[in-house]
Legacy VTK file of the C-alpha trace (Angstrom):
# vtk DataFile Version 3.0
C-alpha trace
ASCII
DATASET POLYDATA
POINTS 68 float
-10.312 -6.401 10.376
-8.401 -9.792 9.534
-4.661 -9.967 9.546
-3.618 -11.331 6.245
-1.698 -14.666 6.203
-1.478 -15.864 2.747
0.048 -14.250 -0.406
-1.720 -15.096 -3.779
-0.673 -14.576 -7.480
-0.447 -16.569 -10.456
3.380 -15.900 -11.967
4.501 -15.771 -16.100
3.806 -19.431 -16.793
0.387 -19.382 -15.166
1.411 -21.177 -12.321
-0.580 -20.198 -9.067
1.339 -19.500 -5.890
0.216 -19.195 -1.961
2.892 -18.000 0.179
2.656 -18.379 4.128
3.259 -15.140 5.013
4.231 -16.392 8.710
7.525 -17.947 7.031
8.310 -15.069 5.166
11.618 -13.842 6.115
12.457 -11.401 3.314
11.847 -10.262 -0.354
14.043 -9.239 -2.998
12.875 -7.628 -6.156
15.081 -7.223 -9.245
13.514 -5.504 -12.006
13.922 -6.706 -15.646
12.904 -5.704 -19.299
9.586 -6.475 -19.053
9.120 -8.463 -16.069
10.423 -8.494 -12.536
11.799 -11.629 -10.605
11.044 -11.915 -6.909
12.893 -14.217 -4.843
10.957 -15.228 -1.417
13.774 -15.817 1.161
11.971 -18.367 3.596
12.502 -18.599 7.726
13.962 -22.075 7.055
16.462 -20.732 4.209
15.010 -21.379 0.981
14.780 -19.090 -1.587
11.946 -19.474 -3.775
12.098 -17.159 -6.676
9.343 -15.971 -9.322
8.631 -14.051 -12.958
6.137 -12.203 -12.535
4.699 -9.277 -14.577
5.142 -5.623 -13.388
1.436 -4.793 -12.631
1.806 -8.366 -10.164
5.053 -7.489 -8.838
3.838 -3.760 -7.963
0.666 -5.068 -6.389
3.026 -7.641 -4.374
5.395 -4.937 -2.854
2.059 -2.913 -1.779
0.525 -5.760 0.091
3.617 -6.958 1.323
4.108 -3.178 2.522
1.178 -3.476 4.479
1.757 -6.376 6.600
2.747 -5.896 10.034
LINES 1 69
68 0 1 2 3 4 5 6 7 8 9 10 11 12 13 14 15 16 17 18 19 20 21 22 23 24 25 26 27 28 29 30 31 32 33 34 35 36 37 38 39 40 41 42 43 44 45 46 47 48 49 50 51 52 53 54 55 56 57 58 59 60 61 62 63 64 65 66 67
């Protein structure tokens, strides 16, 4: 089995996004209307945050869920 070490998803203005899982420090999720913004806080303090739709931001918080 192969650890996974990049995040992909393609946010609400198509955009396509690979996040390093090794410099991942956190996620926060706020739920909107329709959508849900995720905000990737980074090991070197950036925050990086997304749109993304509900079915992407569900999938999201089960893989990140599963990473050790």
């Amino acid at each position: 089995m192969t650890e996974k070490t990049m995040l992909r998803f393609t946010d609400l203005n198509n955009a396509k996004h690979f996040v390093n899982l090794a410099n991942l420090n956190n996620v926060v999720v706020r739920e909107q209307a329709e959508c849900n913004v995720l905000a990737f806080h980074m090991n070197n303090q950036s925050v990086v945050p997304i749109t993304v739709d509900r079915s992407t931001a569900e999938r999201l918080m089960i893989e990140l869920g599963e990473v050790k």
